[in-house]
C-alpha positions as CSV (number, residue, x, y, z in Angstrom):
1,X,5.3,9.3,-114.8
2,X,8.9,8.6,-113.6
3,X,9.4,11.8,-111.9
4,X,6.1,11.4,-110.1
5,X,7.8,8.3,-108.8
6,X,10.9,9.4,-107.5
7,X,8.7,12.2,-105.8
8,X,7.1,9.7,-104.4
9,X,9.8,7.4,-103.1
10,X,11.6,10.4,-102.1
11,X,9.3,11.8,-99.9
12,X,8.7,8.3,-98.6
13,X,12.4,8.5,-97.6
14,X,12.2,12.0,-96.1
15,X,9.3,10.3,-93.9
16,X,11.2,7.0,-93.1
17,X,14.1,9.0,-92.1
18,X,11.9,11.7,-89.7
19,X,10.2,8.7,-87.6
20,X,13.4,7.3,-87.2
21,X,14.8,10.4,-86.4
22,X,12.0,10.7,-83.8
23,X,12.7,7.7,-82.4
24,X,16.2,8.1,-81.6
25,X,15.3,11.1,-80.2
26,X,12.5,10.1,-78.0
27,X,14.3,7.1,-77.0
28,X,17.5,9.2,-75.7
29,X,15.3,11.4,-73.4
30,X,13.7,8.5,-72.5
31,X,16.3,6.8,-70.9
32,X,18.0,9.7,-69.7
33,X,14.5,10.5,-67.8
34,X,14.5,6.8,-66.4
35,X,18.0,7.4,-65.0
36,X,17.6,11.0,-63.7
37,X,14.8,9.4,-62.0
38,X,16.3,6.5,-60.5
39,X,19.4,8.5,-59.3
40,X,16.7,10.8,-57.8
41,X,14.7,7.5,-55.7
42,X,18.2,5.9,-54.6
43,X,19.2,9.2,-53.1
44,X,16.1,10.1,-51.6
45,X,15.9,6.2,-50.0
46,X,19.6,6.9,-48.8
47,X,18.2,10.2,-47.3
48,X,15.2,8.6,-45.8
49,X,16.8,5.2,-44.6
50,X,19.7,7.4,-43.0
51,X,17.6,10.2,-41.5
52,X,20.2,12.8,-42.6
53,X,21.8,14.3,-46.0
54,X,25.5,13.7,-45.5
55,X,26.5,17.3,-44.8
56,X,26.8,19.0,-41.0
57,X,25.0,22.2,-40.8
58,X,23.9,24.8,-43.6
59,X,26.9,23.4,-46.0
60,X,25.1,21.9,-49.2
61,X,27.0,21.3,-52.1
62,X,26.1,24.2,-55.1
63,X,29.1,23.2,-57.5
64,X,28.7,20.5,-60.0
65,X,32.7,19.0,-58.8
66,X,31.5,19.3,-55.2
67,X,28.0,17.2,-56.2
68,X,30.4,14.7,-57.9
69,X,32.8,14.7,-54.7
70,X,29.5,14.2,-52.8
71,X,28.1,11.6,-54.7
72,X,31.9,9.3,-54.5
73,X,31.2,9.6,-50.6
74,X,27.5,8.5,-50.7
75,X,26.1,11.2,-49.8
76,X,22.1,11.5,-50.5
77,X,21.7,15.5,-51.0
78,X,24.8,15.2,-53.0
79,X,23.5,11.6,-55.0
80,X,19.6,13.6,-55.4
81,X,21.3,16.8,-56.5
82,X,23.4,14.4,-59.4
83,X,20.1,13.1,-60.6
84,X,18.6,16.4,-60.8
85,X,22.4,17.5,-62.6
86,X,21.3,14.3,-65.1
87,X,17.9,15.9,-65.6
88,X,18.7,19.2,-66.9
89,X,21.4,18.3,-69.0
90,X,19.0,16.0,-70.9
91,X,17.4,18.9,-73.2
92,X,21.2,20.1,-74.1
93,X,22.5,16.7,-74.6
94,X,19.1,15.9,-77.2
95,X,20.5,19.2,-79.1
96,X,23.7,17.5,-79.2
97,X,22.5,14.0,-80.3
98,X,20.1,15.8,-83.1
99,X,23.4,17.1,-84.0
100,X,24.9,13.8,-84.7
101,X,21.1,12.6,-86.6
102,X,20.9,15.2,-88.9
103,X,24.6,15.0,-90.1
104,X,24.0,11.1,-90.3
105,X,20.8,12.2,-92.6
106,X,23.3,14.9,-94.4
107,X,20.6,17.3,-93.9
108,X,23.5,20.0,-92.9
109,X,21.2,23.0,-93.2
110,X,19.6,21.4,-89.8
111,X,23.3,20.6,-88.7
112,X,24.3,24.2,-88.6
113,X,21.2,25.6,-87.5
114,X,21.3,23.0,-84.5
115,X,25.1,23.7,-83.6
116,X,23.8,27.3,-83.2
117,X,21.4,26.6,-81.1
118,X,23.8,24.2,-78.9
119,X,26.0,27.3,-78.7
120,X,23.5,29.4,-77.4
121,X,22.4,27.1,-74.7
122,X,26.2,26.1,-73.7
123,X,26.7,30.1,-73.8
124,X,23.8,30.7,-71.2
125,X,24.9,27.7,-68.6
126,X,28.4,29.8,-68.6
127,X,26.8,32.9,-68.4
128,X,24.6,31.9,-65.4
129,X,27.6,30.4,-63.7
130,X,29.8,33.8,-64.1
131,X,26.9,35.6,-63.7
C-alpha cells in the first residue's frame, strides 16, 4: 500500500513538473513572438511613414552585424530584417532554455539529448553561413 503511494505521488510530481515545464516553455516563445512581431510593425510603420528603407539603391543589408549597424541608424529594412533575426532565433533559443528546465528538473538524460540537438542546429546556422 505504501509503494502504491509513492507511485502515486511520484507520478503526480512527474506531471506537476511537465505542465510547468510547458509553461515556461510556451511562455518564452510567447514573448519572443510578441517582440519579433512588434520589431516587425515598428519597422514596417518607419518604412511606410518614411516612403523609403534607409538604403540607396540595390544595397540591403544580408549580415546579421550589418542588420544591427542598420538598426542603430534607424533604418526600417534594417529594423524589419532584426525582428525577422528575433523570429528565427526563437526555436534555437527554446532548445537552449529546455536546456536550462530539464537540468533544473535533473532529468539529465533530456539534458544531454537536448545539448545534442542545440549542437546540431548551431552546427547548421554555421554551415549555411560558410556554405
Amino acid at each position: 500500500m505504501q509503494q502504491q503511494n509513492n507511485t502515486i505521488e511520484r507520478n503526480e510530481k512527474n506531471e506537476k513538473s511537465a505542465e510547468e515545464l510547458e509553461l515556461i516553455i510556451s511562455t518564452f516563445l510567447r514573448i519572443g513572438v510578441i517582440l519579433s512581431s512588434i520589431v516587425i510593425l515598428t519597422g514596417l510603420l518607419m518604412f511606410l511613414i518614411s516612403g523609403h528603407s534607409g538604403y540607396t539603391g540595390n544595397y540591403y543589408p544580408t549580415k546579421p552585424i550589418e542588420i544591427l549597424k542598420g538598426c542603430t541608424y534607424f533604418k526600417p529594412y534594417a529594423i524589419i530584417l532584426f525582428g525577422l533575426l528575433i523570429l528565427m532565433a526563437i526555436p534555437v533559443l527554446r532548445v537552449a532554455v529546455s536546456i536550462l528546465v530539464f537540468f533544473k528538473e535533473g532529468d539529465y538524460l533530456y539534458v544531454k539529448i537536448t545539448s545534442l540537438v542545440l549542437v546540431i542546429l548551431l552546427c547548421s546556422i554555421l554551415m549555411g553561413k560558410v556554405g
